[in-house]
C-alpha positions in Angstrom: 0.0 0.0 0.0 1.5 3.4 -0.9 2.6 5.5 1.8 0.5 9.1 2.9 3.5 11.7 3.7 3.6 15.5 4.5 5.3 18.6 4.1 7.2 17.0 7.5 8.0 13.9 6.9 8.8 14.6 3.2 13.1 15.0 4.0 13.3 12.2 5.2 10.9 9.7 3.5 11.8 11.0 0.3 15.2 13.1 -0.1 17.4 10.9 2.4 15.7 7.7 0.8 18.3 4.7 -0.1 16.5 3.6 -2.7 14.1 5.1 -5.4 11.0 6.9 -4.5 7.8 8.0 -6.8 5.4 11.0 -4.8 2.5 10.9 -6.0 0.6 14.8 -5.4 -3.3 14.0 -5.0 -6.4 15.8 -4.0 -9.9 13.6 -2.4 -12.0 15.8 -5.0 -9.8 15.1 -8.2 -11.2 12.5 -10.6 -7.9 11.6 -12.2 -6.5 11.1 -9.3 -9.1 8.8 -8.2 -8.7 7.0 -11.3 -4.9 6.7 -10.8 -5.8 5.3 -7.1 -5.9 1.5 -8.0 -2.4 2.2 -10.3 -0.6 3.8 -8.1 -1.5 0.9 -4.8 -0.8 -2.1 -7.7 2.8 -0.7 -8.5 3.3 0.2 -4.5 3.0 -3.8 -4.0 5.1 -4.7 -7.3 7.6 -2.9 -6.7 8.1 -3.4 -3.0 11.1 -3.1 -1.1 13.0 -1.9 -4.3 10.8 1.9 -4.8 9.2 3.6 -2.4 5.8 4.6 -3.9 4.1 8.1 -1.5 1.0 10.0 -1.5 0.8 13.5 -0.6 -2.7 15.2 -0.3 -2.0 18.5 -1.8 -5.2 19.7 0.6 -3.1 19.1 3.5 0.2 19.6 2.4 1.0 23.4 1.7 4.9 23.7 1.0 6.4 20.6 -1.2 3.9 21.1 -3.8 4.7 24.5 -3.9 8.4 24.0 -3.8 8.2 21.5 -6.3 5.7 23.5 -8.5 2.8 21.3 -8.7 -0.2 23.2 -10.8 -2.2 20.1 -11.7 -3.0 16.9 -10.3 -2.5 14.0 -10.1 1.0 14.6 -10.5 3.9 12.1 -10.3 7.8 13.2 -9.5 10.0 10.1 -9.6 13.1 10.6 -7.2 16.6 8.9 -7.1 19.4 10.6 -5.1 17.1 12.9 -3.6 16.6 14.1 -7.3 13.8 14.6 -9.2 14.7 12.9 -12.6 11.2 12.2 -14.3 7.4 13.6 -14.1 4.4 12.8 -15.1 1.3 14.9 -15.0 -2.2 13.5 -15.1 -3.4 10.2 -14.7 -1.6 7.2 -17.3 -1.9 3.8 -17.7 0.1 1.5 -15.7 2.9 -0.4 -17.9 3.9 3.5 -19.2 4.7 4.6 -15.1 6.1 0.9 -14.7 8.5 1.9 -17.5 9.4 5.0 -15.8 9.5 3.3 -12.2 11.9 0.7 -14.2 14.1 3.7 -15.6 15.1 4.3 -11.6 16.6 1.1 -10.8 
């Protein structure tokens, strides 16, 4: 099951991570991102102890979205090194984010 994390736990679930991590910026009243929902927990389990798939609620979240300039949701940053080095915005089908989740390891 994918992680929830906020603004302060963000650090250290996501910049100080040892291995690969995909945030995935959300909202309860976005249909995209409820649409994503099923994705997003099915790659959480494949993937397993190898990425670390995170939600953050963009409701309760005020200053990683901004500092990451999120405009839309859903919104994906994939992170390795504390970097971000891919994003997808809006909702996609799974095998193209599982491609992009491979890309990290």
């Amino acid at each position: 099951m994918a992680q929830r994390i906020t603004d302060a736990d963000f650090e250290a679930e996501v910049l100080k991570s040892a291995i690969p991590v995909v945030v995935d910026f959300w909202a309860e009243w976005c249909g995209p991102c409820k649409m994503l929902l099923p994705i997003v927990e099915e790659l959480a389990a494949d993937y397993e102890g190898r990425v670390k798939i995170l939600k953050m609620n963009v409701d309760e979240a005020e200053n990683i979205p901004a500092q990451y300039g999120i405009r839309n949701i859903p919104t994906l940053l994939f992170f390795k090194g504390g970097e971000v080095v891919d994003k997808q915005v809006g909702a996609a089908p799974k095998p193209m984010l599982a491609q992009k989740i491979d890309a990290l390891l």
